[in-house]
N, C-alpha and C positions, 0 to 999 in steps of 0.2 A: 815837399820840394823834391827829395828822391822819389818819390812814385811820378811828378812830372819828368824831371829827366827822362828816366827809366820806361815812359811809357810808349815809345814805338817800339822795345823791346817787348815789352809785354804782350803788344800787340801781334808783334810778329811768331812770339810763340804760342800766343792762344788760336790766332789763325790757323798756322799752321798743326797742330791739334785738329783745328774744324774739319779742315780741308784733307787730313789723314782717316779723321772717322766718316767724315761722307764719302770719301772713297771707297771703304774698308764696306759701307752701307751698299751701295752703287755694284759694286760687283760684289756683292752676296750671291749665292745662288739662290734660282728660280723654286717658285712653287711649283709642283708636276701634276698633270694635270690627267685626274683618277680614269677608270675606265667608263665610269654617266660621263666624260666630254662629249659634245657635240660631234658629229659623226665626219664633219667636215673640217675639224680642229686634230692637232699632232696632239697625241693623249702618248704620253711616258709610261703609263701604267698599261695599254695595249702594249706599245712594242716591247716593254720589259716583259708579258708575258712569251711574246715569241721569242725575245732572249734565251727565257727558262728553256724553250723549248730546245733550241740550237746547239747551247751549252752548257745548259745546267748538268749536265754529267762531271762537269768537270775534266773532260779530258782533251788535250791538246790534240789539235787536228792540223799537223802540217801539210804541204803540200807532196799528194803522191801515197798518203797514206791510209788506211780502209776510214778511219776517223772522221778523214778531209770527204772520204767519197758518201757518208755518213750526214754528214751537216751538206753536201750538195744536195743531195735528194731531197734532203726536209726542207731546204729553201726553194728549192721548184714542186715542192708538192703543195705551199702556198702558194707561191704565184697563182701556180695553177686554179687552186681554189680560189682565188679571185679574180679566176677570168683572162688570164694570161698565159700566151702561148710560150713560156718560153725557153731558147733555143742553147745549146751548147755549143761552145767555142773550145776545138783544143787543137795545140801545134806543137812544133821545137820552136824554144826561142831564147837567148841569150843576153844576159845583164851586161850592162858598161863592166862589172867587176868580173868580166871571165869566169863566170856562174852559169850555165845552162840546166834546164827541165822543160816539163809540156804538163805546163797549167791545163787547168779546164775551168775557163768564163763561163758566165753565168748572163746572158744575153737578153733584155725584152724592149718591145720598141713601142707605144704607144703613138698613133697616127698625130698630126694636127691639122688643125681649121684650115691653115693658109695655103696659096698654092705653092709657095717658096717652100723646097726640100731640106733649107738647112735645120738644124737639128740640134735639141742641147742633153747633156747628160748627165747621170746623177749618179754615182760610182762609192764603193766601198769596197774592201776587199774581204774574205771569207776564211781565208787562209791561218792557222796562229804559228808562232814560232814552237817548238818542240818541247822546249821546258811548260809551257802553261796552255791553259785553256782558250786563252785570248779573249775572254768574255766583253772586254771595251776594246782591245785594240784588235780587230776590228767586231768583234760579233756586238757591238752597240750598235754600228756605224750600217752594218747589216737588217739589225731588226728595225733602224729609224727608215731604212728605203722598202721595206716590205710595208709599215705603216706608212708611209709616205703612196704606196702602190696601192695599197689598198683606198686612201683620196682621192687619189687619180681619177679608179676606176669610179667611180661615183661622182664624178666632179667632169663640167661641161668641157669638152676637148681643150686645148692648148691653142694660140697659133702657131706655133714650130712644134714638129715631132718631140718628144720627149723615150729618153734612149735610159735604160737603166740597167749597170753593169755590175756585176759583182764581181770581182778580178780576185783569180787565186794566185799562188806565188807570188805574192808581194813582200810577205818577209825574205823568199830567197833572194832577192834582189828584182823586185818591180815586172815580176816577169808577163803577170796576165796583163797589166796594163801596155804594154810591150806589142804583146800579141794580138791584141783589139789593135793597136791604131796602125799594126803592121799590115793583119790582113784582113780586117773583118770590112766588109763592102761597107756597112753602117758608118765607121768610123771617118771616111771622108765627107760625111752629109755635118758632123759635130762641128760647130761652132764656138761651142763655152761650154765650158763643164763645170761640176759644182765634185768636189773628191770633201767625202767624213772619213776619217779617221781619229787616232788619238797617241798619247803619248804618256796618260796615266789612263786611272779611272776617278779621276772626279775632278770636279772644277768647271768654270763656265765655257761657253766653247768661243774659242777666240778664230775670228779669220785672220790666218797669218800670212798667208801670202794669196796674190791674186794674178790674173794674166797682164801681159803689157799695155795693155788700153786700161788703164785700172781708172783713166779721168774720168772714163765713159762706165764703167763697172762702179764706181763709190758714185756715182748718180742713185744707180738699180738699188745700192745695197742698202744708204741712206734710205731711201723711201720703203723697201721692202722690211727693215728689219725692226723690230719690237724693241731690241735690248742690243741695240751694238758693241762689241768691245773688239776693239783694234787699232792698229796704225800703222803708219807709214817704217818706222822702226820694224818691226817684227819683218816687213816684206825683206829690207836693205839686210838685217841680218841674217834672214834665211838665204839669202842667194850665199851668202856667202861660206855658211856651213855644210859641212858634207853630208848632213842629214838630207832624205830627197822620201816623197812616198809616190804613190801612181798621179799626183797632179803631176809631179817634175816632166812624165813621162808626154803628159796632154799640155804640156805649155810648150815642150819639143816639139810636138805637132801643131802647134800655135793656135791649140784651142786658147779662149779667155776662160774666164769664171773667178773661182773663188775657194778656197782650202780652208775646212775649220777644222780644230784639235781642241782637246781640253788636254791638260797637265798637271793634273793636280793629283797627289800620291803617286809621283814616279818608281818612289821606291816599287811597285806592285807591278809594275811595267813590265811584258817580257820573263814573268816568273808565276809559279806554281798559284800566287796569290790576287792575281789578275783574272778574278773566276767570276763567277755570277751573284755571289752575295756581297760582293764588294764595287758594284756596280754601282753607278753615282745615278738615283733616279731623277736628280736633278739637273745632271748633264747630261742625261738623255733626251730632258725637255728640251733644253735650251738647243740642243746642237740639231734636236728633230727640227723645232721652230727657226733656225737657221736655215737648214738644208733644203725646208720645204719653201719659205719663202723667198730666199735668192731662186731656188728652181724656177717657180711660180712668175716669177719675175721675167728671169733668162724668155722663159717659156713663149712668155707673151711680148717680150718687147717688138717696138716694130723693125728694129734692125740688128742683124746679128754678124752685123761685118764694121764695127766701128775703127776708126782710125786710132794708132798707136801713140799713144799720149799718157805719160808719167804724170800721178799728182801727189800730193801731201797730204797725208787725213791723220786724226785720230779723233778719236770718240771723245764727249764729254760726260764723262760718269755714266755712261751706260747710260745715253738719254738719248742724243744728236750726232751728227758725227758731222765735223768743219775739215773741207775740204778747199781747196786749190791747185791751180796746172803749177808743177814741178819746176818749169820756166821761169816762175814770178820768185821763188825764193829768193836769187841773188839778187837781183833788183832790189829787191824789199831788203835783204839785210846791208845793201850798200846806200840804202839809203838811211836806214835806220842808224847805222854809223857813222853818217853825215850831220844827221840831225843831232846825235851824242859829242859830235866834234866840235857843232855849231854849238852846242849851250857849254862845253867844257870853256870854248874859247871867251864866251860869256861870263864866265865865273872868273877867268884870270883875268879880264880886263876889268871887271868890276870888285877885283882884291879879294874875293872871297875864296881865291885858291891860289895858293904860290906853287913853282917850278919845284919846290923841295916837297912839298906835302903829294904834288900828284907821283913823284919818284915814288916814295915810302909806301903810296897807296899803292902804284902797281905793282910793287913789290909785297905789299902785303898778299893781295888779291890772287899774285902768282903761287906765291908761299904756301896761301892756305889751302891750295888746290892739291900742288906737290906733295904737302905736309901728308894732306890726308892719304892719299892714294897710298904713298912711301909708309905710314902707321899702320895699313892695312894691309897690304903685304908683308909685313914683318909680324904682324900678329898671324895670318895665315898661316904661312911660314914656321913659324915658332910653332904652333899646333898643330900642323903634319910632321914637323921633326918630331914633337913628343907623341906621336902614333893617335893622335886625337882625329886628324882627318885622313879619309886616307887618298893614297897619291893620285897626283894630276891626270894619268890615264887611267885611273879604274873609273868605277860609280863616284859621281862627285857628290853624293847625298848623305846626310848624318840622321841621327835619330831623332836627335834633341834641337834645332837649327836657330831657336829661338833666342836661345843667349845669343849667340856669334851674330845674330841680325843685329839686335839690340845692340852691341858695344860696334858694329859699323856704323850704323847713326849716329850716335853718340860721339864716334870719332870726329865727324864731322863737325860738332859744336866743338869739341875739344880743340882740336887745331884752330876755327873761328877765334875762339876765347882766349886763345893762347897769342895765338897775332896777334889779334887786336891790344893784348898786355904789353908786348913788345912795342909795336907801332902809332900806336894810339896815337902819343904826343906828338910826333912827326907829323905823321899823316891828319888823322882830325876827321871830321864825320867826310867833307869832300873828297878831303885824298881818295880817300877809303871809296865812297862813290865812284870817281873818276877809274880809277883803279881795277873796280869791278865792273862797272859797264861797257868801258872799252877791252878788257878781256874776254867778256859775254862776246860783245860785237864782234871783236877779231874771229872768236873761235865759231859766233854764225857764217860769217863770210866764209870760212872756210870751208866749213861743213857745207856751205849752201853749193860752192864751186864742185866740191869733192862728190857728195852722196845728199842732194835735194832732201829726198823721202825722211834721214836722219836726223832731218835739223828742224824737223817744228817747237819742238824747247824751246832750245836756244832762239831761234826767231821770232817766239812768242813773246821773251823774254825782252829780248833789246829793243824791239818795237815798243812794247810796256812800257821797257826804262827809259827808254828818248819821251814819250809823251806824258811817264806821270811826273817829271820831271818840268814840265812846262809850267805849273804856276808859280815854281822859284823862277826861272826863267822872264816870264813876264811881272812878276816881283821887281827883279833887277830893271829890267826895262825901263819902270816907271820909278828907279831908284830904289826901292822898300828892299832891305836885303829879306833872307828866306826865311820866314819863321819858321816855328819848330812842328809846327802840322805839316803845313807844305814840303816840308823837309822828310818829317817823317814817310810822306805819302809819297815821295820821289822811289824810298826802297822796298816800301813794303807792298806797292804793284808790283813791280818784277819778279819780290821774292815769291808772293803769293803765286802767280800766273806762272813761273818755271814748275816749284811744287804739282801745284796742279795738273801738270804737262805730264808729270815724272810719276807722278804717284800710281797711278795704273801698274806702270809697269817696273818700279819697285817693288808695285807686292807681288808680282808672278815671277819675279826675276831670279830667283829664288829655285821655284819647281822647274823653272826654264833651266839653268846653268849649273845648280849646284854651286858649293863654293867659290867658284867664279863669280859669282856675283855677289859676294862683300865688299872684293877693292871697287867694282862697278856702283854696287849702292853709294860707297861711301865718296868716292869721286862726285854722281851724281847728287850728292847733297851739298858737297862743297860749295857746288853752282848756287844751291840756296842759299846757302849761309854767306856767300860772296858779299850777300846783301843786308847779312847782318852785321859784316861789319862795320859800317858807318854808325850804325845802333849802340854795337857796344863800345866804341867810340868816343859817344855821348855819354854812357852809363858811367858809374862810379866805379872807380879802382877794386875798391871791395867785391860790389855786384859781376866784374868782371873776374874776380876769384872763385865767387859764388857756383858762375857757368863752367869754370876750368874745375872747378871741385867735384861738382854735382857729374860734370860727363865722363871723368877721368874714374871718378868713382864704377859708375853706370858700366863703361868699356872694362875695366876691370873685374866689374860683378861678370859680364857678360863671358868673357875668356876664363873666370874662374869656375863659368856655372857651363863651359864647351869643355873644359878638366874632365871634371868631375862625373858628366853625364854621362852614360855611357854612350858609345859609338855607335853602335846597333841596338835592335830589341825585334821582337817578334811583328811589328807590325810593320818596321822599317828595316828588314832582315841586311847582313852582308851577304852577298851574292860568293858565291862557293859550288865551284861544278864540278863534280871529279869521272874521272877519266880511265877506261882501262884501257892501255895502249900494249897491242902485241904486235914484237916485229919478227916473224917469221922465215925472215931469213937469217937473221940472231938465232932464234927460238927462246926469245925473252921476252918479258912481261914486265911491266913496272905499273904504277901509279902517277898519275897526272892532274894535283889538285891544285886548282888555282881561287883562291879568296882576292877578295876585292881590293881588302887590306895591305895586303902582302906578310901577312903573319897568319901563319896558320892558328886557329882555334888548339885550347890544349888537348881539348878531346879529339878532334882529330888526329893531332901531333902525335897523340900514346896510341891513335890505333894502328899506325902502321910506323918504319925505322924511313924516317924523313929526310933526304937530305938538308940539310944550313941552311942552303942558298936555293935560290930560284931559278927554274931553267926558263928556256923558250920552248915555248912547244913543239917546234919544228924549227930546224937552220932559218930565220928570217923572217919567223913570223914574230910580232909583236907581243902578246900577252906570254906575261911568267906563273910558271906553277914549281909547286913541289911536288919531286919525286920520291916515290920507294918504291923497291922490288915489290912484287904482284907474282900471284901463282899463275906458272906456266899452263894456257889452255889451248889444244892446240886448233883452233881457229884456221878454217881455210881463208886462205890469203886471196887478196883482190888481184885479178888479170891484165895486166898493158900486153898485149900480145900482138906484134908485128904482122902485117897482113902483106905488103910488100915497102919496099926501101928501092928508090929511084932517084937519078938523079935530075934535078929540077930546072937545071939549064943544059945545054950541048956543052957534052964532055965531061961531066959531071963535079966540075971544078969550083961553081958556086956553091951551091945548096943539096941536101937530099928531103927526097918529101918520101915521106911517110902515111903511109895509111896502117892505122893501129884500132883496134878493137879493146873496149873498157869494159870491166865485167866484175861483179860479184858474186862469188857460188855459193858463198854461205847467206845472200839474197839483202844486204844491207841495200838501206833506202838512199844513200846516198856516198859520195865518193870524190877524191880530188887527187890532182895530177901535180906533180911538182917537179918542174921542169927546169934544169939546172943552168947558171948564167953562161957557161960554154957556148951552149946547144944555141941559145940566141934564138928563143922562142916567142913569135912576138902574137900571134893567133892560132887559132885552130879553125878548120869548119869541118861542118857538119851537113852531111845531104841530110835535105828534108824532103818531103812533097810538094813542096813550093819552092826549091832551088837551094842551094847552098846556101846556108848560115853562119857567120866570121863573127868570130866572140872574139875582143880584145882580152888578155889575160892580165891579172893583177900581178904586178912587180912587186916583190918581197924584197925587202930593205938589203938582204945579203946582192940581189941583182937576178935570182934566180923567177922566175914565174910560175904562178898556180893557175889552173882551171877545173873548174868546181863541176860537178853535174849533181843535182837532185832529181832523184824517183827516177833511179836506171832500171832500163830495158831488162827483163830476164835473160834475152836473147843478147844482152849488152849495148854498147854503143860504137858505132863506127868515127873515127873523124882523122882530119888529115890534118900535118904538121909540115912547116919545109923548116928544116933545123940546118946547123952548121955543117960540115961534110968530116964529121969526128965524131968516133964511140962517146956515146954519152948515158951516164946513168941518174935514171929516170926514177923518182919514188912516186907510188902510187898507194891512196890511202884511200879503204872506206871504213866506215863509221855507219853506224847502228844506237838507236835507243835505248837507253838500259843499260842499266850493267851486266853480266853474264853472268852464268847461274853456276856454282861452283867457283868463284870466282873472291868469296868474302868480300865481295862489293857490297852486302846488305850490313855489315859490320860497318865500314866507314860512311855510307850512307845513314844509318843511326847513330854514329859519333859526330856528326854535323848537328851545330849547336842549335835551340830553337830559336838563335838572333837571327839564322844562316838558312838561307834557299839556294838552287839551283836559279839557271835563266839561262835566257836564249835558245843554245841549241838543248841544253840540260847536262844531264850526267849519260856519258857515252860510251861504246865500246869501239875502236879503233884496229885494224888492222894493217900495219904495211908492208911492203913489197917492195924492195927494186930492183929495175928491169934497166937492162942495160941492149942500149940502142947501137947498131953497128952497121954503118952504111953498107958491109961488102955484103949484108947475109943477104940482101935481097937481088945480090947479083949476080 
């Protein structure tokens, strides 16, 4: 008798089980495919050997640097070998972030069949950030278009030309991408472009974002792709984060196409451990076999001007992908709502749900949503206070990530099991029904008005609940109130089909956000268990302790086993860059170490006299480190030296412009300008060969602005300012690789623990200057 009650509960949790392990099956990574593949087949084990080839040294090749000019040659001295002309692209050109350099592209154009000039293209970038070798972000991305070129050339023409770029400076801020669609003649013939990069080194390669016709693109991508994983999610959240890589730059140019990454071991991202043996041979398959058949696709369709049209998609296990126009969502969730309206009103008129039981249900249904979010964020919470995670703007990544996933799910049955104890007798399995499906529906409608691409869940979901819902429905009709099948089967469609919806991007949500993505998992499960509550409803008092026992336990184990663990380890290090900074008009030297954590390591701590507390690295810049004195080296200092001072209206009562000269003598790769909030500095330009160049400058939170240059001129750089008509003093930083020699930077460098690496720009040596501006000198 208790196993009949109890058994849409049971069902719903053995389903749910299924529909986790087939997911967990479905996005497994690919088998890679050796070097016997067919000659006309993306073979992983070819382009990892020209990986080896690139970066297997291991050394980071930023842009500007002999490393970078190192790994260009070896990439066109393949091309070359297989039959390609191809051309170099270099200029000045400037990031939206007030960042300037002169990339050097990496250009080849492959003819096509058709008489139509338009053109698609196949992009990666070449360039690494400073701390690491980049071996996948980008030198994966690099060796899949060299084997992809190598296809090409053996493979019957195209109908549209086919363009393939390798864009440098892209970690300075998107610069080679910049400079193709700025001035390369080619760059107006592009139609759609296909951009590989990445965001770990392993994992399957997800297409995250696409161009704005993407109704007419999930056509192409559906029929082209082997193994899809995506949705409409991933596009709606990428717009809105500040993460951008060279697509951002080709959808400004209102190419179409399509963006894939993989994300999997982020910690290795951007650091010393993002080398060549840690290169995922399996998301090199899948991301080649992505890249070359959207290409492939693009290449040949017969039109490459489609109209701007938003749709809904996401994949079903990595099998099919179910699309529709962005349009039909509201429709579809306002009617789906309707239909939920129509059978709730069914139920009250037929006695099977009173005014008080549908209260307590949507109360419950609310409860359980809030409940959980609110438990999850207090356990968050509670484990960055006790130094377990660490803070909201460092690295969001832990070592051990498995507990703390574990007790977010679990949250979610807990607050389920925990209403349902509360509410139970009030509400009753319909309350509880009514309750959750009209919440679903609300919050489709919503989603569907707000952000379309967002809401396939939810949509899938109250559409589910409105129709499995139909044979209590026509039960009552014909008088028969609802058995306890038909009943059962009202909630365990929906529950099943949201799951489903969710489960993808549950398990990447994780590599994707870090931390953030526990209160996000555990909200999104609330959505599921919404539908357990009418379940546990049914179940017995006890059985319903059972569930509150077993998950409170579970979340418990889970925050006791995020304690315990430790924080970092070697293969999922904390990020720690240190820093020697000389200010030379001081003639002081100190230390500049900044951990992810915000606690320095003890061994760090004992190698140098640390202050307490954390500074900012500069008046206004965001990231905090720890200082100590540092032995004085005397370092020739970076140059802002005035070329002439004018004034910039008649009478010179406005503004003064400036033409200034920027220079390193002790020959650092790179340097930035910090321009104080008086002066009211809002650009810079730059002559170039092609006219003047206007970089917007980043605004530093004190008000003051920076502008960055990578890989300065020996001879320096020239650029013009129109500032306020007041002395203003100016600090001017360059920075160099390494730490300096003499300097007992290899002592703190060795007391950085083996949990701990460098990243991004690395461990550096800094000099600054400031130079004070004075309108009268130039008159």
């Amino acid at each position: 008798m208790a196993l009949m009650r109890n058994r849409g509960l049971i069902l719903a949790m053995a389903g749910i089980l299924l529909l986790l392990a087939a997911a967990m099956l479905a996005y497994r990574p690919l088998l890679p495919r050796g070097l016997n593949a067919a000659p006309g087949e993306f073979s992983a084990a070819r382009a990892q050997a020209t990986l080896k080839t690139l970066v297997g040294d291991g050394v980071p090749h930023p842009i500007g640097s002999g490393a970078n000019a190192r790994v260009r040659d070896l990439i066109v001295a393949q091309l070359a070998a297989l039959g390609y002309a191809p051309e170099l692209q270099s200029g000045w050109v400037c990031s939206a972030w007030g960042v300037c350099g002169t990339p050097t592209n990496i250009v080849v154009r492959l003819p096509g069949a058709a008489a139509e000039n338009a053109a698609v293209l196949l992009a990666a970038h070449y360039d690494s950030v400073p701390a690491g070798p980049g071996a996948s972000d980008d030198g994966v991305g690099v060796a899949i278009v060299l084997e992809i070129a190598r296809i090409l050339a053996a493979s019957p023409a195209p109908a549209h030309p086919i363009i393939l770029l390798l864009t440098d400076g892209e970690e300075a801020g998107l610069l080679g991408a910049q400079l193709f669609v700025r001035e390369h003649a080619w760059s107006k013939q592009v139609k759609a472009a296909v951009n590989l990069d990445s965001r770990g080194v392993s994992g399957p390669s997800l297409m995250f974002e696409t161009g704005t016709a993407n109704a007419w693109l999930m056509q192409l991508y559906q029929a082209a792709i082997r193994t899809p994983i995506t949705n409409s999610v991933y596009y709606v959240v990428y717009k809105s984060l500040p993460n951008d890589t060279d697509f951002t730059v080709f959808k400004s140019a209102s190419y179409q196409g399509f963006n894939f990454a993989f994300i999997g071991d982020v910690a290795h991202y951007h650091t010393p451990l993002d080398d060549f043996a840690n290169a995922s041979l399996s998301s090199i398959q899948h991301q080649g076999d992505n890249g070359l058949s959207t290409l492939v696709a693009l290449a040949n369709s017969p039109d490459l001007h489609p109209p701007v049209a938003e749709s809904v998609y996401f994949d079903v296990f990595a099998r099919t992908v179910v699309a529709w126009p962005a349009r039909l969502s509201l429709p579809a969730a306002l009617a789906a709502l309707g239909l939920l309206l129509a059978e709730a009103v069914l139920l009250f008129r037929r006695r099977v749900l009173d005014r008080g039981q549908a209260v307590w249900g949507a109360a419950g249904a609310l409860l359980n949503l809030l409940l959980g979010l609110l438990l999850c964020v207090a356990c968050v919470a509670l484990l960055r206070f006790l130094g377990r995670l660490p803070p909201m703007d460092a690295g969001p990544w832990i070592a051990h990530p498995l507990p703390m996933s574990i007790a977010a799910a679990f949250m979610a049955l807990l607050t389920a099991g925990s209403v349902s104890t509360w509410f139970a007798r009030r509400a009753g399995f319909w309350g509880f029904w009514l309750g959750s499906t009209l919440l679903i529906a609300l919050l489709t409608v919503a989603a569907c008005a707000l952000s379309p691409g967002a809401s396939f869940a939810l949509l899938l979901a109250s559409v589910a609940a409105g129709l499995a819902a139909l044979p209590c429905v026509l039960g009552l009709l014909r008088s028969r109130p609802p058995g306890r099948a038909a009943a059962d089967f009202a909630v365990l469609v929906p529950c099943f089909v949201i799951f489903t919806s969710l489960a993808q991007m549950l398990l990447l949500l994780y590599a994707a956000l870090g931390t953030v993505a526990w209160p996000m998992s555990t909200v999104a499960l609330c959505l599921t268990t919404s539908w357990l509550l009418p379940l546990l409803a049914n179940a017995t008092r006890r059985d319903r302790q059972r569930v509150i026992v077993m998950s409170a336990l579970l979340t418990l184990g889970g925050m006791v086993g995020t304690l315990l663990l430790p924080t970092y380890s070697a293969d999922w290090p904390q990020r720690i860059n240190i820093e020697y900074r000389f200010d030379a008009d001081q003639a002081q030297a100190h230390w500049w170490v900044q951990p992810a954590s915000l606690h320095l390591p003890t061994a760090l701590a004992g190698a140098a006299k640390f202050d307490p507390l954390p500074r900012a690295r500069y008046p206004g810049s965001a990231p905090l480190g720890f200082v100590a004195d540092a032995p004085i080296l005397k370092l020739a200092q970076p140059e802002l030296a005035p070329i002439s001072a004018t004034p910039s209206a008649p009478g010179g009562s406005s503004r003064t412009h400036y033409e200034l000269r920027l220079r390193s003598p002790r020959g650092a790769p790179t340097a930035f300008v910090i321009f104080p909030a008086s002066a009211d500095i809002r650009e810079v330009v730059v002559a170039t060969a092609v006219g003047p160049q206007h970089a917007k400058l980043q605004k530093l939170r004190s008000g003051a602005t920076r502008f960055g240059v990578v890989g300065i001129p020996a001879a320096g750089l020239e650029f013009g300012i129109d500032a306020m008509p007041s002395r203003a003093a100016v600090q001017v930083f360059d920075q160099s690789y390494g730490l300096p020699e003499g300097s007992a930077g290899a002592s703190l460098q060795q007391a950085r623990p083996p949990n701990a690496t460098s990243s991004q720009e690395g461990d550096i040596t800094v000099v600054q200057h400031t130079v004070l501006l004075d309108p009268a000198a130039g008159r």
